[in-house]
MARDO-857013 format. One record per residue (C-alpha): y, x, z; residue in one letter. Coordinates in steps of 0.2 Angstrom, whole numbers, padded with zeros to 4 digits, always signed. Example, Ala and Ser with C-alpha at 12.3 -4.5 7.8 and 13.67 -1.06 7.14 Angstrom:
2
-0022+0062+0039A -0005+0068+0036S 
***
This chain:
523
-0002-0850+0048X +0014-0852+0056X +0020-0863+0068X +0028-0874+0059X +0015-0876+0044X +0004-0884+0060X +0015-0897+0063X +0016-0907+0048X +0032-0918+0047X +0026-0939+0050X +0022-0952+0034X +0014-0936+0024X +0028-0927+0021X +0024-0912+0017X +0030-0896+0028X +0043-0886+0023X +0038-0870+0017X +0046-0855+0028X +0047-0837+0023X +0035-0824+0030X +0042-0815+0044X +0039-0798+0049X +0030-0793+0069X +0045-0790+0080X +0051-0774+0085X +0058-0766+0099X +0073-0763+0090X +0077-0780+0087X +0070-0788+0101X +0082-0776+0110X +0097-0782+0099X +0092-0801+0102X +0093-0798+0121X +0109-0791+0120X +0114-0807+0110X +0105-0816+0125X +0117-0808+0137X +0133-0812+0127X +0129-0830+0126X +0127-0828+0145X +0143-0822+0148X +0153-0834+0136X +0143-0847+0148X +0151-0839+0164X +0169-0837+0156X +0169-0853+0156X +0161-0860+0173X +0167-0846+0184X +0184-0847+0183X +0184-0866+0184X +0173-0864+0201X +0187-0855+0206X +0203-0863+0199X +0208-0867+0216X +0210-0850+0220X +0218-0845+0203X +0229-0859+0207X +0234-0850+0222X +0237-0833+0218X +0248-0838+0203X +0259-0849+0212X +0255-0864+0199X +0256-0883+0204X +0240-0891+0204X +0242-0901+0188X +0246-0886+0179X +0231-0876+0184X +0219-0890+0178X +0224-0885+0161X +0219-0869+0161X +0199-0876+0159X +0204-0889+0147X +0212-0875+0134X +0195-0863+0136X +0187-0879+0132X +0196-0882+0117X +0195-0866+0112X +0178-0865+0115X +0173-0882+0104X +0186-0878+0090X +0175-0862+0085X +0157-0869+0088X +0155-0877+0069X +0161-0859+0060X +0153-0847+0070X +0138-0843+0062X +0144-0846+0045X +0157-0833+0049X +0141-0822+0055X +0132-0823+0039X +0146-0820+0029X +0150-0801+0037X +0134-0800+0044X +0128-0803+0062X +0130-0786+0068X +0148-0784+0063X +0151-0803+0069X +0143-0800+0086X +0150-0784+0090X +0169-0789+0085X +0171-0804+0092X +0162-0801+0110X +0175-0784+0110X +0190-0795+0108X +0181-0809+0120X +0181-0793+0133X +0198-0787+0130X +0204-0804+0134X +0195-0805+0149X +0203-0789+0157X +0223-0796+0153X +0219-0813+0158X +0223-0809+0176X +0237-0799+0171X +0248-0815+0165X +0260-0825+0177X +0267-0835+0163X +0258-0851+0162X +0262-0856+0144X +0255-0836+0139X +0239-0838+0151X +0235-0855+0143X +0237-0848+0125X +0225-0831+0132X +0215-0845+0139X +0212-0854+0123X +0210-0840+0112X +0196-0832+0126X +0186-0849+0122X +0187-0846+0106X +0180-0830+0105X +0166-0834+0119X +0163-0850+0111X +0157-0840+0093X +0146-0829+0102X +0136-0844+0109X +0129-0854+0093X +0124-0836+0086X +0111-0836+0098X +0098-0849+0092X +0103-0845+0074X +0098-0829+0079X +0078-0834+0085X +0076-0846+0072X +0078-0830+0060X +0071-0817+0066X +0058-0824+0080X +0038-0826+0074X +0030-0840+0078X +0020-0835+0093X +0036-0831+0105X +0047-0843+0094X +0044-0858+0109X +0047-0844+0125X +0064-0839+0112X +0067-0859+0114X +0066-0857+0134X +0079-0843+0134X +0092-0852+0125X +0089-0867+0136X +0095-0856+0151X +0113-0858+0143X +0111-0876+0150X +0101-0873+0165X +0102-0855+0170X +0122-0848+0168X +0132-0864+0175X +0121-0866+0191X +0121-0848+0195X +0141-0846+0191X +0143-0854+0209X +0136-0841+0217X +0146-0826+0206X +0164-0837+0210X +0159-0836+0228X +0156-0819+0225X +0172-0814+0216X +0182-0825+0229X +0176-0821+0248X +0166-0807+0244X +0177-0797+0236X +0191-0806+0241X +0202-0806+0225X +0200-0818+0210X +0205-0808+0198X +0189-0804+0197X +0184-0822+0191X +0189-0815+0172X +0183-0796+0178X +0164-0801+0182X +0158-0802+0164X +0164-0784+0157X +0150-0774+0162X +0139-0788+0155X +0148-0788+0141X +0147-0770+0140X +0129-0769+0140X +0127-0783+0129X +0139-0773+0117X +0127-0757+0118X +0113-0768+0114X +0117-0777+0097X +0125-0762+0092X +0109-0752+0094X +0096-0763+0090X +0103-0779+0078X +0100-0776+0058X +0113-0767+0050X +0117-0780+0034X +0126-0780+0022X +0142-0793+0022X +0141-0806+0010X +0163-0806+0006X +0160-0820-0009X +0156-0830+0003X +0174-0835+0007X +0180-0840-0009X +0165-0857-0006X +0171-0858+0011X +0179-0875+0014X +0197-0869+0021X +0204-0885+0020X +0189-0894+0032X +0191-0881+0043X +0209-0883+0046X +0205-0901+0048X +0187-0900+0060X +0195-0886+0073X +0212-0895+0079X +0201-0912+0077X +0187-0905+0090X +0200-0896+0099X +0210-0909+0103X +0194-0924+0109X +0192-0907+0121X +0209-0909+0128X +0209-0929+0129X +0191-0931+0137X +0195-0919+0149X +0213-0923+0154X +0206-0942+0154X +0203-0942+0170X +0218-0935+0179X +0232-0945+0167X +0221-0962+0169X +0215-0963+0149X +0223-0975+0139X +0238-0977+0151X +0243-0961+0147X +0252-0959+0128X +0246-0943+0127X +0227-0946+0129X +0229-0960+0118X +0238-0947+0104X +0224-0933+0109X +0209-0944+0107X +0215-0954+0092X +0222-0940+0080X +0206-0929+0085X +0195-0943+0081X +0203-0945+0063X +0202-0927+0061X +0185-0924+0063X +0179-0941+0056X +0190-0934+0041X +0182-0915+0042X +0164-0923+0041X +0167-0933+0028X +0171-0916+0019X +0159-0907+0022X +0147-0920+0016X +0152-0919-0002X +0157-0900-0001X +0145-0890-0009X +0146-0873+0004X +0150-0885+0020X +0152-0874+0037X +0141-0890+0045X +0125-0898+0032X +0126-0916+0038X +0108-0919+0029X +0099-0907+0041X +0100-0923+0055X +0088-0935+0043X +0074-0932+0052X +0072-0944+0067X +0070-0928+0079X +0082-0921+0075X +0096-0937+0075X +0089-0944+0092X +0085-0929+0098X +0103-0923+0099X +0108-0941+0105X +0095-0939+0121X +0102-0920+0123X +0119-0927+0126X +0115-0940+0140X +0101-0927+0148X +0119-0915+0149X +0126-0930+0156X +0111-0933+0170X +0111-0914+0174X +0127-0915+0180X +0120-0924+0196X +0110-0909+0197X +0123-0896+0205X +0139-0900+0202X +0140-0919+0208X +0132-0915+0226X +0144-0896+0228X +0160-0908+0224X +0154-0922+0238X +0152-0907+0251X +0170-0901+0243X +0175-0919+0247X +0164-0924+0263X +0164-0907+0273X +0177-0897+0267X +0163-0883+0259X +0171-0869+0250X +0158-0863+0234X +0152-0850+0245X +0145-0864+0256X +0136-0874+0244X +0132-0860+0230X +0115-0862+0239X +0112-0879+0228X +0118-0869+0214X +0104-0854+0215X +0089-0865+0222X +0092-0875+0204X +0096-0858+0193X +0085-0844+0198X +0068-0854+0196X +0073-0857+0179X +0071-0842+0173X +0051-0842+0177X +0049-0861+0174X +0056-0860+0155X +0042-0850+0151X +0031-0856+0160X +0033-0875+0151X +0034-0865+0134X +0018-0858+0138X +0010-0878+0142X +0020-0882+0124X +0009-0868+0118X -0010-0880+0123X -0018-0893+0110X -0020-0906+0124X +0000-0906+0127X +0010-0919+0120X +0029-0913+0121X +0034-0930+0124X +0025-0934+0138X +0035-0916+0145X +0051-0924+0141X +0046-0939+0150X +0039-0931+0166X +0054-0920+0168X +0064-0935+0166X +0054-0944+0180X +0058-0927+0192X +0079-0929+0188X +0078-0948+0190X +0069-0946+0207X +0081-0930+0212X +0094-0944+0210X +0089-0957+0218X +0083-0946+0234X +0101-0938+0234X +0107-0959+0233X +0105-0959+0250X +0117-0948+0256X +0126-0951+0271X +0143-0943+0277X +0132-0931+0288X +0124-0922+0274X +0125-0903+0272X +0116-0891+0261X +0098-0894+0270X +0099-0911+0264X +0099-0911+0245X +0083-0897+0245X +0072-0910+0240X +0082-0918+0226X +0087-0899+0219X +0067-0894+0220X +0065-0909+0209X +0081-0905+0198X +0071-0888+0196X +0056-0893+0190X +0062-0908+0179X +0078-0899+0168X +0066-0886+0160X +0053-0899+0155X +0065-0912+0148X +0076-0897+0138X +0064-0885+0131X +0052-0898+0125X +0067-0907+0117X +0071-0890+0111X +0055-0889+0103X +0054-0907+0096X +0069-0905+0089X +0066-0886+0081X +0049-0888+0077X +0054-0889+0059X +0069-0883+0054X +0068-0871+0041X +0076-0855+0046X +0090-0856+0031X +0096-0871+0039X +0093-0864+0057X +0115-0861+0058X +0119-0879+0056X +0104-0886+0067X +0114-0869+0081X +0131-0877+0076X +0128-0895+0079X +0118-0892+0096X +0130-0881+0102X +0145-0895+0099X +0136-0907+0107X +0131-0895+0123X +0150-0892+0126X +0155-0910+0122X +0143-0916+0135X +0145-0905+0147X +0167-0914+0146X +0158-0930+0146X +0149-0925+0161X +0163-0922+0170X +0174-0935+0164X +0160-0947+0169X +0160-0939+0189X +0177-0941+0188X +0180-0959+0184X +0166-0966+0192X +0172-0957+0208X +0187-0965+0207X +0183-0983+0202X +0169-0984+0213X +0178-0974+0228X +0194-0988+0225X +0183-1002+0224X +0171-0997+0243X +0190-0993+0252X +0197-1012+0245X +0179-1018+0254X +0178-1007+0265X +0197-1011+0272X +0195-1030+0269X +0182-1029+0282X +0187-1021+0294X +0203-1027+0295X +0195-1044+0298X +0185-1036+0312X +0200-1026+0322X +0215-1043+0322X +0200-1050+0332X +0200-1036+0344X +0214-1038+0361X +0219-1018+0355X +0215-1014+0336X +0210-0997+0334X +0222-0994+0316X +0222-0975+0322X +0213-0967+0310X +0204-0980+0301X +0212-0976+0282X +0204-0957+0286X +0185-0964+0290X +0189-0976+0276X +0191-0966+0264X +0178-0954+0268X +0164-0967+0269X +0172-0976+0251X +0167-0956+0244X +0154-0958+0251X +0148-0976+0243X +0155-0969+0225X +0144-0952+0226X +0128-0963+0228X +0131-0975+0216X +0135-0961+0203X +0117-0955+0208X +0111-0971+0205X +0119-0974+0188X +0112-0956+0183X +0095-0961+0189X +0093-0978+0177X +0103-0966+0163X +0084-0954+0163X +0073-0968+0168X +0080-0975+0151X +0078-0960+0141X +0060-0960+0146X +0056-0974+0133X +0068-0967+0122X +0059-0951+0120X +0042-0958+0115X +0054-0964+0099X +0052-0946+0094X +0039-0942+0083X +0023-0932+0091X +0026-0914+0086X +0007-0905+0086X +0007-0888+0097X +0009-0874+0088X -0007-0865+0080X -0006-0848+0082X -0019-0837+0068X -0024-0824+0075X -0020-0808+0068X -0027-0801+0053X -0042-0785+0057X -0036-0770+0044X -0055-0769+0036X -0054-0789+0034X -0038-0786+0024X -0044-0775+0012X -0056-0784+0007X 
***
């Protein structure tokens, strides 16, 4: 029995029949790791560099404005190719797929910090998000293929690591790259022996198939040309919201509208096409609809998580990332023993995933409201607490909603179930940050106007005002007042989620049989 024949789909529906699937050999575990380690590094390409835009900034001479869109094109590069990935991997096989597209991902990575053109470096940037972002979604199509079912829920623990494990340890390689080795290049340098290896890997141990070339005369061409630019361009207007002030910018206005049309237009296609890139009918179960939906807001709360308290101390302190990439690794490393070990409590009869998701929630939602009391005194010492928490509660809340959401997906639809996820982690990790940003900044306006109101009531009562000064402390206590009402607002946002995920329909834990004795077989 398998473990999705265990867990029967609710109101008697019957559970979908899967294919047998061989043990799992060296060979190919071997290759899955290897797509593992790409997946990793596309992960980095993306939150290394941005750690240390600053310093890129620098060393190429570009105005600050400019720089910023050097993460916004990886971005949309990055969420252009998410939807098409693995349908281009099934069509000339994943080997092939893998091993092309991480060798240009590579070789873009070693000319990146060779450009000093700005309008070159964003086009390199784009077309490096591109080719990282493809390697990404091929990763869970990847277990839901090959894995059995009694590793299938620890495979599940390693993909959540793109979420939890890659973009809180990427502050500590960007403060490596820049004050230990003291040169950024090395920002876009970091990932090619990992990329190397990963190479070596796939090529040694993933299945030599055969391409399936018909393939592209079903493909829908004319969706494509619609969905890419359509998800490309929300990339470019979510995350230059912030800095142009949204709808008071035309060209955030023009990004966001003609990227909604787009996309609105390209899912409209492939719901009547008959080879769609993206099966719409694959979200009808309600786990998998709201699932997505809770996986976009706990991207959202997980921001609060490492990269909402190293932006305060940025702000409050002064900290470079090598001052606070502490937060980062105390959050990151223990993932990689806590995702097993909640796959492993996923794995007992007693365990309701629900009540994982909710617990985890509770951790994230007390992280935040501990790190709501921050003062402009704070240093590192003084989120350890609320980062413990953030440890413990992202790996319960992600792999359970992982498993809830998997449990039964039949692997033939396991591409479209890699692709949607895979849009929606990059979408909300924009949102995330668009939702910082702007509450930083209307909150951080709104406490100076008070704050100033207040005290200049207090000084004209004074013989000698003290004026010296005061904008500086203002401002600084303003940030802040915003930082802890961010926190705030993120603690309600997994409080609410907690009653939102017992909406999701109990998923049994898996039943493993145990294996067949040879004499038992033959007879």
């Amino acid at each position: 029995m398998s473990a999705t024949d265990s867990a029967a789909p609710p109101h008697g529906t019957p559970a979908p029949s899967w294919p047998a699937q061989p043990p799992l050999d060296v060979r190919l575990a071997v290759g899955l790791f290897g797509v593992f380690l790409a997946a990793t590094m596309a992960g980095l390409n993306n939150r290394v560099p941005g750690l240390a835009l600053a310093d890129i900034q620098g060393g190429l001479g570009f105005a600050r404005d400019d720089a910023s869109w050097l993460t916004t094109a990886y971005s949309a590069g990055e969420l252009a190719a998410m939807p098409f990935s693995a349908w281009f991997a099934i069509t000339f096989s994943l080997r092939r797929f893998q091993l092309t597209v991480l060798t240009v991902s590579l070789a873009l990575s070693a000319i990146l910090p060779l450009a000093r053109d700005l309008h070159l470096l964003l086009a390199l940037r784009f077309l490096h998000g591109v080719f990282s972002g493809a390697l990404i979604p091929i990763l869970m199509m990847a277990m839901l293929r090959f894995l059995p079912p009694p590793i299938r829920l620890h495979a599940l623990a390693i993909f959540a690591t793109t979420a939890t494990f890659s973009p809180n340890v990427a502050f500590w390689l960007a403060a490596l790259c820049v004050d230990r080795l003291e040169d950024w290049r090395w920002v876009y340098w970091h990932v090619i022996p990992l990329g190397f290896a990963a190479m070596a890997l796939m090529a040694w141990g993933l299945p030599k198939d055969p391409p399936a070339l018909p393939r592209l005369k079903q493909g829908n061409w004319f969706g494509m040309a619609l969905g890419a630019p359509g998800l490309a361009l929300l990339a470019v207007g979510l995350d230059q919201g912030v800095r142009l002030d949204w709808f008071h910018s035309p060209f955030v206005v023009a990004a966001l509208a003609a990227g909604a049309v787009l996309v609105a237009l390209f899912l409209i296609g492939e719901a009547i096409h008959p080879a769609p890139f993206i099966r719409l009918q694959v979200l009808k179960p309600r786990n998998l609809w709201l699932g997505f939906c809770i996986f976009v807001v706990l991207l959202l709360v997980f921001a609060a998580g490492v990269a909402l308290p190293a932006n305060a101390l940025a702000g409050l302190q002064g900290f470079r990332v090598e001052q606070s990439m502490s937060i980062g690794l105390i959050v990151g490393l223990p993932q990689l023993v806590l995702g097993p070990c909640v796959a492993l409590l996923l794995y007992q009869q007693w365990v309701d995933a629900r009540h994982v998701i909710a617990t985890g929630l509770a951790c994230v939602a007390a992280a935040c409201w501990l790190a709501s009391g921050i003062t402009g005194e704070w240093m590192v010492a003084q989120f350890l607490w609320a980062e413990i928490l953030h440890a413990v509660g992202q790996p319960m809340a992600i792999v359970s909603l992982l498993f809830m959401g998997t449990n039964s997906v039949n692997p033939r639809d396991g591409p479209f179930v890699s692709g949607f996820i895979n849009i929606l982690r990059v979408l909300g990790t924009i949102l995330a940050g668009a939702f910082t940003g702007q509450m930083t900044a209307l909150r951080g306006r709104f406490h100076a106007e008070m704050l100033l109101d207040n005290a200049g009531r207090l000084l004209a009562r004074l013989p000698d005002p003290g004026w010296a000064g005061l904008a500086e402390t203002v401002a600084r206590q303003a940030s802040v007042l915003a930082v802890a009402d961010i926190y705030r607002v993120l603690a309600a946002l997994a409080l609410i989620l907690i009653p939102v995920t017992m909406k999701l329909h109990r998923v049994p834990a898996p039943r493993i049989a145990p294996p067949v004795r040879p004499a038992a077989a033959a007879s």
